[in-house]
Every structure is written in structure tokens, then in C-alpha cells.
Chimera marker file (.cmm) of the C-alpha trace (Angstrom):
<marker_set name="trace">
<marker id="1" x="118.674" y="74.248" z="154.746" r="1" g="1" b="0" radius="0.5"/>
<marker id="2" x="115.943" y="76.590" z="155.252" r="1" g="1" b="0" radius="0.5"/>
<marker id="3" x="116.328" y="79.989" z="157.106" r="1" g="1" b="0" radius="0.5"/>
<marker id="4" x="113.758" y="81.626" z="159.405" r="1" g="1" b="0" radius="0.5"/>
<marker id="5" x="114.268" y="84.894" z="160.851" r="1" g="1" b="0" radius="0.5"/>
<marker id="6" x="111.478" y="86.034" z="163.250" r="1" g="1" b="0" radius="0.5"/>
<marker id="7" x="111.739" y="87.856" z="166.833" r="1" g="1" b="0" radius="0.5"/>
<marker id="8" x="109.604" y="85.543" z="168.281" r="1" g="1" b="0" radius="0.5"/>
<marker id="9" x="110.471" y="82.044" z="169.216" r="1" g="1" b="0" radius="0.5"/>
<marker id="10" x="106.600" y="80.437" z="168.873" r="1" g="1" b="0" radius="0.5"/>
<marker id="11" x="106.381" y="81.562" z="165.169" r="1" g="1" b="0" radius="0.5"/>
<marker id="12" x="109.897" y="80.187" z="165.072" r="1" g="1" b="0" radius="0.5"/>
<marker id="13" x="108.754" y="76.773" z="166.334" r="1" g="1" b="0" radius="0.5"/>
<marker id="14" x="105.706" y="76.969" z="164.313" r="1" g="1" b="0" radius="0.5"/>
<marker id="15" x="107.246" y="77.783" z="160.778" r="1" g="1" b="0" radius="0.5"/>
<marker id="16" x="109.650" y="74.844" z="161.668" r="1" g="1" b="0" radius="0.5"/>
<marker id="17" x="106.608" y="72.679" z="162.039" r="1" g="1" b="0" radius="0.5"/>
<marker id="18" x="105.125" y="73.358" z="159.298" r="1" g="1" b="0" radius="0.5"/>
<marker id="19" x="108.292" y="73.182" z="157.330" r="1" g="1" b="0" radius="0.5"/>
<marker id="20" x="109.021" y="69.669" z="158.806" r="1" g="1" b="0" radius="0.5"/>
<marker id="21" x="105.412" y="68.816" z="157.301" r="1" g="1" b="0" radius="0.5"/>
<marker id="22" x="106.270" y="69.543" z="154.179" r="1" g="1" b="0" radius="0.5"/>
<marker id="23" x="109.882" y="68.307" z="153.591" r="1" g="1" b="0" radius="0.5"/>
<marker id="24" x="110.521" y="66.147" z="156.368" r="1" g="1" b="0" radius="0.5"/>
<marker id="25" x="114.147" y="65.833" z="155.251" r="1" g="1" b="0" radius="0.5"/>
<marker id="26" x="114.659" y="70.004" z="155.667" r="1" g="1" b="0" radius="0.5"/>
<marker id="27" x="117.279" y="71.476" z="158.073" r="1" g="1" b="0" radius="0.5"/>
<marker id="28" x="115.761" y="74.719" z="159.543" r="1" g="1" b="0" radius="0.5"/>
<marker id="29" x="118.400" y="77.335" z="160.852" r="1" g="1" b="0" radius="0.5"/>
<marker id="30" x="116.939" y="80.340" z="162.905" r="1" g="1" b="0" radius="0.5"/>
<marker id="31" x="117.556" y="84.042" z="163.664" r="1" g="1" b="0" radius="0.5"/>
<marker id="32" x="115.392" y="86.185" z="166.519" r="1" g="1" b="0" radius="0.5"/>
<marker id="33" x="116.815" y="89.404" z="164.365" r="1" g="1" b="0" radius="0.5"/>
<marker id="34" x="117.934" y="90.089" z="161.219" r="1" g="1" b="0" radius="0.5"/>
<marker id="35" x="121.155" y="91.580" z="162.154" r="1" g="1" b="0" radius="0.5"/>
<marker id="36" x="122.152" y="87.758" z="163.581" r="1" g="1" b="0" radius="0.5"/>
<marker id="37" x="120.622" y="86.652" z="160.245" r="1" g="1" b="0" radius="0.5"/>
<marker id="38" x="123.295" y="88.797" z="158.369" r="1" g="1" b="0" radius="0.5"/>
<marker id="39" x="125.794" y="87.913" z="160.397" r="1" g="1" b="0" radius="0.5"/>
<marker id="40" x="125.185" y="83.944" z="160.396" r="1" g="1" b="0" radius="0.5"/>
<marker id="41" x="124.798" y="84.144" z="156.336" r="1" g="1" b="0" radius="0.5"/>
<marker id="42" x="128.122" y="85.901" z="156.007" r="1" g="1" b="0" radius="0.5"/>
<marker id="43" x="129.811" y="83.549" z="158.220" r="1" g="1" b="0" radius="0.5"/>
<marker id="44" x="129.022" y="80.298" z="157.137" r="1" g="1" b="0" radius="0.5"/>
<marker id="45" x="129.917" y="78.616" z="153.660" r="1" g="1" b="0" radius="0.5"/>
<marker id="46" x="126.920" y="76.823" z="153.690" r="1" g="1" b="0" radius="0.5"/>
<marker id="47" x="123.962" y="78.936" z="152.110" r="1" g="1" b="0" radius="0.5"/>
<marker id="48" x="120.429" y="78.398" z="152.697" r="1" g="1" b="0" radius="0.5"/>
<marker id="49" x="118.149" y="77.246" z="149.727" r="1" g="1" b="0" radius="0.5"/>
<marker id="50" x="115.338" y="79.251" z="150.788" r="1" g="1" b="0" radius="0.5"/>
<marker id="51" x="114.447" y="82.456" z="153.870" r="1" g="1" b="0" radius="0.5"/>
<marker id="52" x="111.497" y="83.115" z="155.529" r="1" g="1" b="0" radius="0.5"/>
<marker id="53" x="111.808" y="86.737" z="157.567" r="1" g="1" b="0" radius="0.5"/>
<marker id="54" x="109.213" y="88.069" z="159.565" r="1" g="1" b="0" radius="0.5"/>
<marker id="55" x="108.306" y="91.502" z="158.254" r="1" g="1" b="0" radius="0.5"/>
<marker id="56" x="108.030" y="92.952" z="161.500" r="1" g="1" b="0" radius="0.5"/>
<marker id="57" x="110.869" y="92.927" z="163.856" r="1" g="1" b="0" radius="0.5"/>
<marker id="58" x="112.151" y="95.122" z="166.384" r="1" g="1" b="0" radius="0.5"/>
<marker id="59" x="115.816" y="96.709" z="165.291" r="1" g="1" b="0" radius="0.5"/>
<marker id="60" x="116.380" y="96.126" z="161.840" r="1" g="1" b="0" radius="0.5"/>
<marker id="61" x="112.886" y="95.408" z="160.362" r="1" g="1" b="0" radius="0.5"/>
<marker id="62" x="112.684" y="92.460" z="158.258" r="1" g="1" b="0" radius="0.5"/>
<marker id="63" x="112.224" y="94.789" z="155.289" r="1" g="1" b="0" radius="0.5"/>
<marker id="64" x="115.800" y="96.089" z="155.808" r="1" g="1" b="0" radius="0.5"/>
<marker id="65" x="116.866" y="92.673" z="156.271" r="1" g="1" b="0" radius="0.5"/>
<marker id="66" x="115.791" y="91.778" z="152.936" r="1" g="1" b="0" radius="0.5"/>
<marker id="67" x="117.257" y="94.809" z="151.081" r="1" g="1" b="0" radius="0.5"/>
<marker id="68" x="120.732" y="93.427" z="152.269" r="1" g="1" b="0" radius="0.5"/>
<marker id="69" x="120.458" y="90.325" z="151.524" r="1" g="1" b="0" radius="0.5"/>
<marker id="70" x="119.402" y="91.547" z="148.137" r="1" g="1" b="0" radius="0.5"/>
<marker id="71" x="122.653" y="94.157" z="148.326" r="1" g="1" b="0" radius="0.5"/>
<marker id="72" x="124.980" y="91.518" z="148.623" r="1" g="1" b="0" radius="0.5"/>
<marker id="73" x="126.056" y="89.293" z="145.139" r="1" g="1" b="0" radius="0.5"/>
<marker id="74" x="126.824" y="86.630" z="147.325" r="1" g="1" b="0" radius="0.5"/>
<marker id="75" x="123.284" y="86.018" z="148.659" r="1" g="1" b="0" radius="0.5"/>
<marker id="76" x="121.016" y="87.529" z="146.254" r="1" g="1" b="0" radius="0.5"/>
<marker id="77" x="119.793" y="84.720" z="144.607" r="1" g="1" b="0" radius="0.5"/>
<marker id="78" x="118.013" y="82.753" z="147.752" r="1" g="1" b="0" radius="0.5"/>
<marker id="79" x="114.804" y="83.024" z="147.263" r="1" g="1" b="0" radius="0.5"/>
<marker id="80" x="113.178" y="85.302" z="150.584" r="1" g="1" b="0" radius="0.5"/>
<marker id="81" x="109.667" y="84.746" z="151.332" r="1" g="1" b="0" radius="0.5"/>
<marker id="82" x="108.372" y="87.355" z="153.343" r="1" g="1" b="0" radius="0.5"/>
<marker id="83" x="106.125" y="86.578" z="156.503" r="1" g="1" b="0" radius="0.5"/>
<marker id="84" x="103.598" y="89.025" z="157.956" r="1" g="1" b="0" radius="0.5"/>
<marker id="85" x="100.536" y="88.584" z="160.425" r="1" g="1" b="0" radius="0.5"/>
<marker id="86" x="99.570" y="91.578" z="158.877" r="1" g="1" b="0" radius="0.5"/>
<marker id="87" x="96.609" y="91.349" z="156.264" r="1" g="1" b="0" radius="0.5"/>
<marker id="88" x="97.745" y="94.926" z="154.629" r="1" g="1" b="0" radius="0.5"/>
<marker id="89" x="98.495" y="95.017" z="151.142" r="1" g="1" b="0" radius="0.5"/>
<marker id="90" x="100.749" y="97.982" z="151.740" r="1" g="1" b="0" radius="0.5"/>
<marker id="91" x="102.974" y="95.200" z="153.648" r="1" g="1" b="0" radius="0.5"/>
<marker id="92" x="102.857" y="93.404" z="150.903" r="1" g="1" b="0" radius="0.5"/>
<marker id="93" x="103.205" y="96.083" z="148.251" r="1" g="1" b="0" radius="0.5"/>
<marker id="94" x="106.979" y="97.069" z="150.115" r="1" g="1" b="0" radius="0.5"/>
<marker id="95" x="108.128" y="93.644" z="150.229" r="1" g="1" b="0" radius="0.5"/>
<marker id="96" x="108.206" y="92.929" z="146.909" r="1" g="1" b="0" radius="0.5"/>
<marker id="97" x="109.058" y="96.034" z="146.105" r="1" g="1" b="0" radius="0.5"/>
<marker id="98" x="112.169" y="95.648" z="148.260" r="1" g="1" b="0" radius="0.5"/>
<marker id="99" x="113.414" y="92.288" z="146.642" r="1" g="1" b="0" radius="0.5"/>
<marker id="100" x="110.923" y="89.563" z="148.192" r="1" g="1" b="0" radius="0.5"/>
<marker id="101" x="110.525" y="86.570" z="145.832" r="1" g="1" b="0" radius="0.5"/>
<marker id="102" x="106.678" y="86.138" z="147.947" r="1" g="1" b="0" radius="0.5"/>
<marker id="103" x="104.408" y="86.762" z="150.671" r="1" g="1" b="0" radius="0.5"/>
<marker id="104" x="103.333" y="84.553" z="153.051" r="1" g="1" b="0" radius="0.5"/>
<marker id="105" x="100.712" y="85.865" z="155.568" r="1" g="1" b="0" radius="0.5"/>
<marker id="106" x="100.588" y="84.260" z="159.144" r="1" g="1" b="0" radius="0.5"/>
<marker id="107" x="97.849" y="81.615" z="159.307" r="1" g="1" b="0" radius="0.5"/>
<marker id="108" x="96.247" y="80.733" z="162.669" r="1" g="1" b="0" radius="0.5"/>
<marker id="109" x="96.169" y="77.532" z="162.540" r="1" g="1" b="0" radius="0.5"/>
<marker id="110" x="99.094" y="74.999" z="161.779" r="1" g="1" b="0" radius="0.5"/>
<marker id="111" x="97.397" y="72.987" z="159.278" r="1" g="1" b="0" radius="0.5"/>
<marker id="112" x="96.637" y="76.378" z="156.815" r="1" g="1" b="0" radius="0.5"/>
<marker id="113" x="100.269" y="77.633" z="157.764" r="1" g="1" b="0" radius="0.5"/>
<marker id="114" x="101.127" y="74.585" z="156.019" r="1" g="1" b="0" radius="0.5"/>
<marker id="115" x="99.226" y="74.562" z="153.446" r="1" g="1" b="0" radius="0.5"/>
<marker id="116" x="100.054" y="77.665" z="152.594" r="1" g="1" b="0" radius="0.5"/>
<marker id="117" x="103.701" y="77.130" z="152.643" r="1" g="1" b="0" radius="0.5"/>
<marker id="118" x="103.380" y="73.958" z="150.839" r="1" g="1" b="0" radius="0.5"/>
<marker id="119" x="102.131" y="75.609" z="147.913" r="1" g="1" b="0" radius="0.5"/>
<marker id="120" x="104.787" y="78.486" z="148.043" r="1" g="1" b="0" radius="0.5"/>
<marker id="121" x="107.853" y="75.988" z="148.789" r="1" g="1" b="0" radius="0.5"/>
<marker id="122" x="106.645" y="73.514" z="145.870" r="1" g="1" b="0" radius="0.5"/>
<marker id="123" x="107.237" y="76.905" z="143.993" r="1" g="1" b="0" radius="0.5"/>
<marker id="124" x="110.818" y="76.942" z="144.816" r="1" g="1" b="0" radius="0.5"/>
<marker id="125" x="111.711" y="73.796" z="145.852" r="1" g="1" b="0" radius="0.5"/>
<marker id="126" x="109.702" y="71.605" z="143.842" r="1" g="1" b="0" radius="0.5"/>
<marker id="127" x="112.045" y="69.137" z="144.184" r="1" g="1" b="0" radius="0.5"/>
<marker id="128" x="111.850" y="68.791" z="147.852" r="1" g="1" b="0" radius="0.5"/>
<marker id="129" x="108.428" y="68.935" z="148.801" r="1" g="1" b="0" radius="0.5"/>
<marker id="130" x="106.287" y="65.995" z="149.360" r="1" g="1" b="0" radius="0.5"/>
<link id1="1" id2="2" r="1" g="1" b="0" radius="0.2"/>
<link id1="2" id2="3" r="1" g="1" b="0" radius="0.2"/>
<link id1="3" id2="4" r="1" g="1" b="0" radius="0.2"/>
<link id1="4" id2="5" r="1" g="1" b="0" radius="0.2"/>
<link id1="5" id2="6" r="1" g="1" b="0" radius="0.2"/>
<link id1="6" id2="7" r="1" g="1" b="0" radius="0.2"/>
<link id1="7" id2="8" r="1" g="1" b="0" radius="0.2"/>
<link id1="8" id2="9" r="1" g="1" b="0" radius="0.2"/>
<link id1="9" id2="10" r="1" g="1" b="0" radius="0.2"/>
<link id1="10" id2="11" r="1" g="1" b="0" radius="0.2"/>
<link id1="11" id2="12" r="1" g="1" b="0" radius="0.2"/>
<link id1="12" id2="13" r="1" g="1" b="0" radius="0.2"/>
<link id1="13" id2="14" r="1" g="1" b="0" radius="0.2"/>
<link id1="14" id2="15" r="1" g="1" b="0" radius="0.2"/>
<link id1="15" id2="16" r="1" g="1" b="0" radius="0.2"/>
<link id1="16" id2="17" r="1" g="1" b="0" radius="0.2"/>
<link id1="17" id2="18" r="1" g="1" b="0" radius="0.2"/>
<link id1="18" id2="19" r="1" g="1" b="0" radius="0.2"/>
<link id1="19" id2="20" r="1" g="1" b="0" radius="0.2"/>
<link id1="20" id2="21" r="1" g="1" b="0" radius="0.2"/>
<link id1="21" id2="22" r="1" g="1" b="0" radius="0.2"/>
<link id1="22" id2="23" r="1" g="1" b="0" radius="0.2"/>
<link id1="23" id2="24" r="1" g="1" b="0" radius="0.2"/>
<link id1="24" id2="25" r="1" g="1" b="0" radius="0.2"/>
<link id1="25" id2="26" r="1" g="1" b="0" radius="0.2"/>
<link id1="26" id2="27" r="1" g="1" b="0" radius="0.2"/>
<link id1="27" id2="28" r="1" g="1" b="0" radius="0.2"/>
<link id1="28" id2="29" r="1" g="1" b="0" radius="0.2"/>
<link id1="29" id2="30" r="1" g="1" b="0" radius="0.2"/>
<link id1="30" id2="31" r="1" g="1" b="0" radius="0.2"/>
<link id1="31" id2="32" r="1" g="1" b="0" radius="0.2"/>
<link id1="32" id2="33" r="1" g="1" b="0" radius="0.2"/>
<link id1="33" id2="34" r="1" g="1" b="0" radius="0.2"/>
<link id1="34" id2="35" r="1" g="1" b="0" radius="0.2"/>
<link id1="35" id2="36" r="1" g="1" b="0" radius="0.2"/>
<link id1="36" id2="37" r="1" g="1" b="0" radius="0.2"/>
<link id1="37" id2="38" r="1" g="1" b="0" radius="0.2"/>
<link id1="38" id2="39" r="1" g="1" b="0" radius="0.2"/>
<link id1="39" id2="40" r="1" g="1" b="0" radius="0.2"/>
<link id1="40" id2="41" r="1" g="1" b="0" radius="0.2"/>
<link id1="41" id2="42" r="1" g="1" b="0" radius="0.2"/>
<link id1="42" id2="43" r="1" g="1" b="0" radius="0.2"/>
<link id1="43" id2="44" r="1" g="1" b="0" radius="0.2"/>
<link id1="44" id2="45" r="1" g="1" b="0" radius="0.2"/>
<link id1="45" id2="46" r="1" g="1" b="0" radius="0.2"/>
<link id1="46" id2="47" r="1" g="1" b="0" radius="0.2"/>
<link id1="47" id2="48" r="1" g="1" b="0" radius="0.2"/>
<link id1="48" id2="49" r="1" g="1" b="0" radius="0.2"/>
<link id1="49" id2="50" r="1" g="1" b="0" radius="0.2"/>
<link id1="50" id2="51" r="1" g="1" b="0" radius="0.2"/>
<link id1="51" id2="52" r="1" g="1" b="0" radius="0.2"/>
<link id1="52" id2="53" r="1" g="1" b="0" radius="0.2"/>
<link id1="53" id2="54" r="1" g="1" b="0" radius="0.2"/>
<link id1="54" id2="55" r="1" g="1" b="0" radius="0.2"/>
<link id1="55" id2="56" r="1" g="1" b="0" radius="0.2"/>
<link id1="56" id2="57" r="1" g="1" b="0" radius="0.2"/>
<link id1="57" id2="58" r="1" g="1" b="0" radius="0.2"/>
<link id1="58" id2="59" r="1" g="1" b="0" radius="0.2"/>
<link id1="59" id2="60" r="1" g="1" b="0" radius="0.2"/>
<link id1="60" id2="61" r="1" g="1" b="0" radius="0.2"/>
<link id1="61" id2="62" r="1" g="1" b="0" radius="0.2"/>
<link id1="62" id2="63" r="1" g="1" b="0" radius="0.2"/>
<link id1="63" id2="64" r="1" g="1" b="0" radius="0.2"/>
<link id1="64" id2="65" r="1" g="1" b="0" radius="0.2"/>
<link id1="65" id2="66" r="1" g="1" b="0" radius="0.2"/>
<link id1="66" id2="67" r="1" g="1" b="0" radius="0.2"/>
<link id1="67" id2="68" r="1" g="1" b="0" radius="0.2"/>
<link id1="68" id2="69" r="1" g="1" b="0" radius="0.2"/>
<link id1="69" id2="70" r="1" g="1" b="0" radius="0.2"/>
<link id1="70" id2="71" r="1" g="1" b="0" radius="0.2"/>
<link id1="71" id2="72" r="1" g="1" b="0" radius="0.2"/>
<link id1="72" id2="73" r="1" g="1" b="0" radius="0.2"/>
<link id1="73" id2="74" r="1" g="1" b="0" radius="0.2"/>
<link id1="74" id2="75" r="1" g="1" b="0" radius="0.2"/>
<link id1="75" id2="76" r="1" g="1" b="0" radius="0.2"/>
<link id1="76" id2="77" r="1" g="1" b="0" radius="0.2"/>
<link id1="77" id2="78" r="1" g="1" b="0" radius="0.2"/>
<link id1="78" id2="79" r="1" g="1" b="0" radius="0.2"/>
<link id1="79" id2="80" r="1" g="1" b="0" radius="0.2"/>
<link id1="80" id2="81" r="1" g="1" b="0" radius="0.2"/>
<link id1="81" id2="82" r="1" g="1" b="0" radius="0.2"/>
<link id1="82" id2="83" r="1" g="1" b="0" radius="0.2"/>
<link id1="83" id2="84" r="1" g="1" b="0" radius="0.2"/>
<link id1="84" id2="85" r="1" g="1" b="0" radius="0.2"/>
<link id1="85" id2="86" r="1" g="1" b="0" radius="0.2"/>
<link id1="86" id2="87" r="1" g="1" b="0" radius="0.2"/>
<link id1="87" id2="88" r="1" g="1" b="0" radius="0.2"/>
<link id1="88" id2="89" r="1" g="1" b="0" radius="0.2"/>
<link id1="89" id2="90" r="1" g="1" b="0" radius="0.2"/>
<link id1="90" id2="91" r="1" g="1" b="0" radius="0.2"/>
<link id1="91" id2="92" r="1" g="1" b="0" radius="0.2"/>
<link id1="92" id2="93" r="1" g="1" b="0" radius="0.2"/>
<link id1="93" id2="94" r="1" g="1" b="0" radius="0.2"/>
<link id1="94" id2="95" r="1" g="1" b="0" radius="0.2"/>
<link id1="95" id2="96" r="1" g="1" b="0" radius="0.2"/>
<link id1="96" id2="97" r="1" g="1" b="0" radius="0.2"/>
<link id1="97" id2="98" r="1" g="1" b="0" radius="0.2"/>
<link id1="98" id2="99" r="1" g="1" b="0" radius="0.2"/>
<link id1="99" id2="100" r="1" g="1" b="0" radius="0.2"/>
<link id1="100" id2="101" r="1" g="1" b="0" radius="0.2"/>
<link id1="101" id2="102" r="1" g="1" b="0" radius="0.2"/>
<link id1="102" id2="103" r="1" g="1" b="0" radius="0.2"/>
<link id1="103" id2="104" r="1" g="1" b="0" radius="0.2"/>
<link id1="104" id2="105" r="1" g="1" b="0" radius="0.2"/>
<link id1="105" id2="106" r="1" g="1" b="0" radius="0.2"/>
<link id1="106" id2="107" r="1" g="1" b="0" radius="0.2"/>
<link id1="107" id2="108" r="1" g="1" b="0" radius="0.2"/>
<link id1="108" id2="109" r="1" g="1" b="0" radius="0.2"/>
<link id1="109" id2="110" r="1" g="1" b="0" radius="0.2"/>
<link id1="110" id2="111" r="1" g="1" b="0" radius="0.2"/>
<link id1="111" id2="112" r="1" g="1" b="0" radius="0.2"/>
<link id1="112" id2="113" r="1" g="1" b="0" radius="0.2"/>
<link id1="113" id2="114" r="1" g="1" b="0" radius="0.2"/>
<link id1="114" id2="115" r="1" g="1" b="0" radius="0.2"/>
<link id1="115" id2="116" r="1" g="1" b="0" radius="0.2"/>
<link id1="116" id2="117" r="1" g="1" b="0" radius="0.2"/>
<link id1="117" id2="118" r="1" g="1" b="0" radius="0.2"/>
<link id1="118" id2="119" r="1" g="1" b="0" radius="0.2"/>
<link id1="119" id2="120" r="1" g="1" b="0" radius="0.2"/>
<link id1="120" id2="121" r="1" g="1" b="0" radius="0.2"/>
<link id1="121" id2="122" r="1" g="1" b="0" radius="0.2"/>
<link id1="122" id2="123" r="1" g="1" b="0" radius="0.2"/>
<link id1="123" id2="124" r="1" g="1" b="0" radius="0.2"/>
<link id1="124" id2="125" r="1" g="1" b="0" radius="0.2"/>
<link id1="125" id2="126" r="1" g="1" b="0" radius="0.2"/>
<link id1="126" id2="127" r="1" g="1" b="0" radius="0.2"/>
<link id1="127" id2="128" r="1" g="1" b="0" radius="0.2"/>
<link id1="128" id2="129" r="1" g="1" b="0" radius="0.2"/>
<link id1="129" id2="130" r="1" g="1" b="0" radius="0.2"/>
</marker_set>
């Protein structure tokens, strides 16, 4: 199961696209905040393998999302891929600062979205992605 937490429901529907691509077999669960995204990893037993958060959310920002995922022993060791349509490096810079395993910028097209995240997922999930 793969995690994607993102305020907007198109780059929802696109990152579970281009995840699908990928590793056809994947399970995607989604978030529009990271506040639900807290509260739906805390609840369930079942832990993703992997998260994608958007960097830039309204509320909690996914930069404090990340630092409590990273806060909590429990959920520490997913692996969070951060996910920006921002081309700053600062962005960047702070998310790996704060705990991010990568950074994945926003593509505009599908096909480099993919490509893109196929490189960083055979990273992490090697053993899943096709």
C-alpha cells in the first residue's frame, strides 16, 4: 500500500496513475490533508510501504506532516517522498532537511510523472516495480 497525501484530488488521481503504471499490483490510499493522513496512519494496523505528500497544503503543510511522521517510532521508517510543483531548491533543501527520504517534482505530463517515479520507487521498492 502506497500513501498519497495531496489537497487536490487531480494530482491525487494522477499520482495514482502513474503509480498503477508502475506496479500494477499497488494499493493506493489517499489523504486531501495531512492531519487525515495522521489520523488514518495511527488508526489502522496496516502501514503503508511507501508516502508521497504534497509539500504544499493548506493547514498543516506537508512539511509538518512529514516531521510527525518522522516524530513518531511507530512510522518513522516509511520511506516519504516529498512532492512539489515547485522547481525551488529551497523546497527541496527543507524537505530533506525535515526527514524526506526524496524529492519528487510535479511533472506535466503523465508519462514523465511516471518516469520519474519509476526511477524513485525502483529505489525503494525494487521489488515491486516492473
Amino acid at each position: 500500500m502506497i500513501l498519497v497525501v495531496d489537497d487536490s484530488a487531480d494530482d491525487i488521481e494522477l499520482a495514482t496513475i502513474a503509480l498503477s503504471a508502475v506496479m500494477p499490483d499497488v494499493r493506493v490510499t489517499w489523504a486531501l490533508d495531512g492531519k487525515t493522513a495522521l489520523e488514518m496512519l495511527n488508526s489502522h494496523s496496516e502501514l503503508p510501504s511507501l508516502i508521497l505528500i504534497d509539500v504544499k497544503m493548506p493547514g498543516m503543510s506537508g512539511l509538518d506532516t512529514l516531521r510527525e511522521i518522522r516524530r513518531d517510532a511507530r512510522l518513522n521508517n516509511i520511506p516519504v517522498i516529498m512532492v512539489t510543483c515547485s522547481s525551488l531548491d529551497s523546497d527541496r533543501d527543507r524537505s530533506l532537511a525535515a526527514g524526506a527520504d526524496d524529492f519528487l517534482p510535479k511533472a506535466f505530463s503523465i508519462e514523465q510523472f511516471s518516469s520519474d517515479l519509476k526511477r524513485i520507487l525502483s529505489h525503494y521498492l525494487s521489488d515491486r516495480v516492473q
